[in-house]
C-alpha positions as CSV (number, residue, x, y, z in Angstrom):
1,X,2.8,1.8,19.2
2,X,1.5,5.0,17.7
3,X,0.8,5.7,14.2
4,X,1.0,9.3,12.6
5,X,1.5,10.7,8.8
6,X,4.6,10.1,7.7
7,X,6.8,12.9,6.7
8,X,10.4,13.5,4.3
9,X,12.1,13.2,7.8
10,X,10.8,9.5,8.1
11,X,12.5,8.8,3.9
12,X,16.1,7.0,6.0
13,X,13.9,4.2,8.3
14,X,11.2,3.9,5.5
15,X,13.5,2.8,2.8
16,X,15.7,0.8,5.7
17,X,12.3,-0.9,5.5
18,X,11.7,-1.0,2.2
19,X,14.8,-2.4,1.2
20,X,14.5,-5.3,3.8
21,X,11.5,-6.1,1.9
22,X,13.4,-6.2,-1.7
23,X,16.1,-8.1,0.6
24,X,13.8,-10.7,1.3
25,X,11.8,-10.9,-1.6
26,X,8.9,-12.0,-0.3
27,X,6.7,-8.5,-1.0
28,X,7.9,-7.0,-4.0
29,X,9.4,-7.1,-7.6
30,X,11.8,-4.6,-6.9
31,X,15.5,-6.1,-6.5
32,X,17.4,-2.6,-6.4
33,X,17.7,-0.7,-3.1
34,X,16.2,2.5,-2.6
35,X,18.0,5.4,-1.2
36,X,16.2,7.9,1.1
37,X,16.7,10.5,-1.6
38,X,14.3,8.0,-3.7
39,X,12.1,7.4,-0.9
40,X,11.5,11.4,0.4
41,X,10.2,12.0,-3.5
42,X,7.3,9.7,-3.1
43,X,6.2,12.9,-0.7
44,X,5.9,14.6,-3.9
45,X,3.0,13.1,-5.1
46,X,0.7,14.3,-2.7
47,X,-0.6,10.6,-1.8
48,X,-1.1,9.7,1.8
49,X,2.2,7.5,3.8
50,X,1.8,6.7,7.1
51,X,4.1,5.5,9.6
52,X,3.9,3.5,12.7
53,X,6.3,4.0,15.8
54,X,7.5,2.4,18.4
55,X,9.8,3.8,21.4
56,X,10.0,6.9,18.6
57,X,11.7,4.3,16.4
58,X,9.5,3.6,12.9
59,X,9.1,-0.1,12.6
60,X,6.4,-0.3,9.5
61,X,4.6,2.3,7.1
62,X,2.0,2.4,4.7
63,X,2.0,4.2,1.7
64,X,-0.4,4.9,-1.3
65,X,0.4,5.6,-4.6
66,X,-1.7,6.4,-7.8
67,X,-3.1,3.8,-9.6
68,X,-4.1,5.1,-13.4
69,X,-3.3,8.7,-15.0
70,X,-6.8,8.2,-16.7
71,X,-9.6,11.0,-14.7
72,X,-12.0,8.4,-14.5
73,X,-9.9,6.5,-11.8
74,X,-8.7,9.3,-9.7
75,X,-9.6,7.9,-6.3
76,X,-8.3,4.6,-6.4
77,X,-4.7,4.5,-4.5
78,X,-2.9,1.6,-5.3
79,X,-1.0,0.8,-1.7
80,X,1.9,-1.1,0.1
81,X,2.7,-1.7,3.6
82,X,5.8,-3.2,4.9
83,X,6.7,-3.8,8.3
84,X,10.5,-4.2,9.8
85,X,11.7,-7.9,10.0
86,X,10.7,-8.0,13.9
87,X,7.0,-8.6,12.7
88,X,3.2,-10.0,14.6
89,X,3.1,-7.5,16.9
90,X,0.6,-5.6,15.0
91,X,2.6,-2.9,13.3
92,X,0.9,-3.9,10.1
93,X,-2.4,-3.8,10.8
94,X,-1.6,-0.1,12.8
95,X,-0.1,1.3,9.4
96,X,-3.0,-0.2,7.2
97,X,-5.7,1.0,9.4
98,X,-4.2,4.4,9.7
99,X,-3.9,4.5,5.7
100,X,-7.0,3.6,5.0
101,X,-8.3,6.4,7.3
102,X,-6.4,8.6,5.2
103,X,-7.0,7.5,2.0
104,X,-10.9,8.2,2.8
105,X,-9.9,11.9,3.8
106,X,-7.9,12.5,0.6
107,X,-11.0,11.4,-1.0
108,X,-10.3,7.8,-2.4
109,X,-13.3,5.5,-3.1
110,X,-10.5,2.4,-3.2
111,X,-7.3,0.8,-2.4
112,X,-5.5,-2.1,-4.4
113,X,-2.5,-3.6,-4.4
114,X,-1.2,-7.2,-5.4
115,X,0.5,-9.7,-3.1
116,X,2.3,-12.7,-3.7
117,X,0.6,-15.8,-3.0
118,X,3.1,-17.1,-0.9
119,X,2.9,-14.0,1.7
120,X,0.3,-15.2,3.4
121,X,0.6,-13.2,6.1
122,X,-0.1,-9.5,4.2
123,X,-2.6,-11.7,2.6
124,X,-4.7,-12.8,6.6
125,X,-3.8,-9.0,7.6
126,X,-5.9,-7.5,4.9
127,X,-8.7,-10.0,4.5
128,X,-9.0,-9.0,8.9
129,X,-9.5,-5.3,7.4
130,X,-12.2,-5.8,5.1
131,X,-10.1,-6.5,1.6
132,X,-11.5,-8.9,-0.9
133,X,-9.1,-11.2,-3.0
134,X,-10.4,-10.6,-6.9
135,X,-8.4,-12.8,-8.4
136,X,-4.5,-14.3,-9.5
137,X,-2.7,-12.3,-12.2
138,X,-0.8,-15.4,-13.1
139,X,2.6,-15.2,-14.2
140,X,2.6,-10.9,-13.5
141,X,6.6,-10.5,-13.6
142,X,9.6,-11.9,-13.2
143,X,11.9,-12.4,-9.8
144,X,15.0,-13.7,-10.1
145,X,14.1,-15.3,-13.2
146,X,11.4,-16.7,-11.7
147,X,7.8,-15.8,-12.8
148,X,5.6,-14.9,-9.8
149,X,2.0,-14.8,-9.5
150,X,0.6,-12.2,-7.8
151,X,-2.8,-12.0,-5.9
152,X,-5.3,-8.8,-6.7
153,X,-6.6,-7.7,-3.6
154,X,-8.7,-4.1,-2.8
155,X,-11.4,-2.6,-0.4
156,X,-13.8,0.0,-1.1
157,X,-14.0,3.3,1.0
158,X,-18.0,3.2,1.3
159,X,-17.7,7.1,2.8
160,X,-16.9,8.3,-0.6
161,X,-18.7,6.4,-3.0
162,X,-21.3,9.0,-3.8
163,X,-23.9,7.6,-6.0
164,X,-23.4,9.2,-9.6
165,X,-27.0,10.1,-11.3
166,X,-26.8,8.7,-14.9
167,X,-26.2,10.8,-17.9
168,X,-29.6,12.3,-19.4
169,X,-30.6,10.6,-22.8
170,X,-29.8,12.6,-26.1
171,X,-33.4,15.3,-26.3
């Protein structure tokens, strides 16, 4: 298994992915299938994906997106990471480490995301890589008619949380 950035070339087997995910609907509100057109523009954003291969085959991915417009949160990435339905054999944990490794070079000081309660799984893979659970937006959206909570999770990027001096009192 080898991880490596992800590139427009990867968009087919990262929305095959993505879409087993809506499929399943067990990591995601989404309920519409995404084409790999859809997919390659999240390469225009300029936030990092990753991608994790196996027998040059990808079988998960990572991906970071931005989290506010507002200046004042410019490096926190909101994140996902879905693996292929033939999971535990550590593809997650691959594509997360790898994105958090790049989220610290593009400069981010966080990552959040939100998971359903019931996915306990993402939930044990990201409390093993250092991500604290905040809290429970209760009731967040809507599945299949079905309000779902969601669990707020994130992890800070120590390396680039420089210390900001405070602003000088009026003279």
């Amino acid at each position: 298994m080898r991880t490596r950035p992800a590139t427009r070339q990867d968009a087919v087997a990262i929305a095959d992915i993505y879409n087993q995910g809506i499929a399943d609907r067990v990591a995601t509100f989404e309920t519409r299938p995404r084409t790999s057109e859809e997919v390659a523009a999240w390469f225009d954003a300029g936030f990092p994906i990753v991608a994790v291969e196996t027998d040059h085959r990808v079988v998960a991915f990572a991906a970071a997106s931005s989290y506010r417009a507002r200046p004042c949160y410019a490096g926190i990435f909101e994140f996902s990471v879905y693996v292929d339905r033939r999971r535990g054999r550590g593809a997650g944990r691959a594509a997360m480490t790898a994105l958090i490794a790049a989220a610290e070079t593009a400069g981010a000081w966080k990552l959040v995301s939100r998971v359903f309660p019931e996915n306990t799984a993402s939930l044990a893979l990201l409390r093993g890589l250092g991500f604290r659970e905040v809290g429970v937006y209760e009731k967040h959206g809507r599945l299949d008619g079905l309000w779902r909570d969601v669990v707020i999770v994130e992890r800070l990027i120590p390396a680039n949380l420089v210390p900001v001096a405070p602003p000088s009192a009026p003279a």
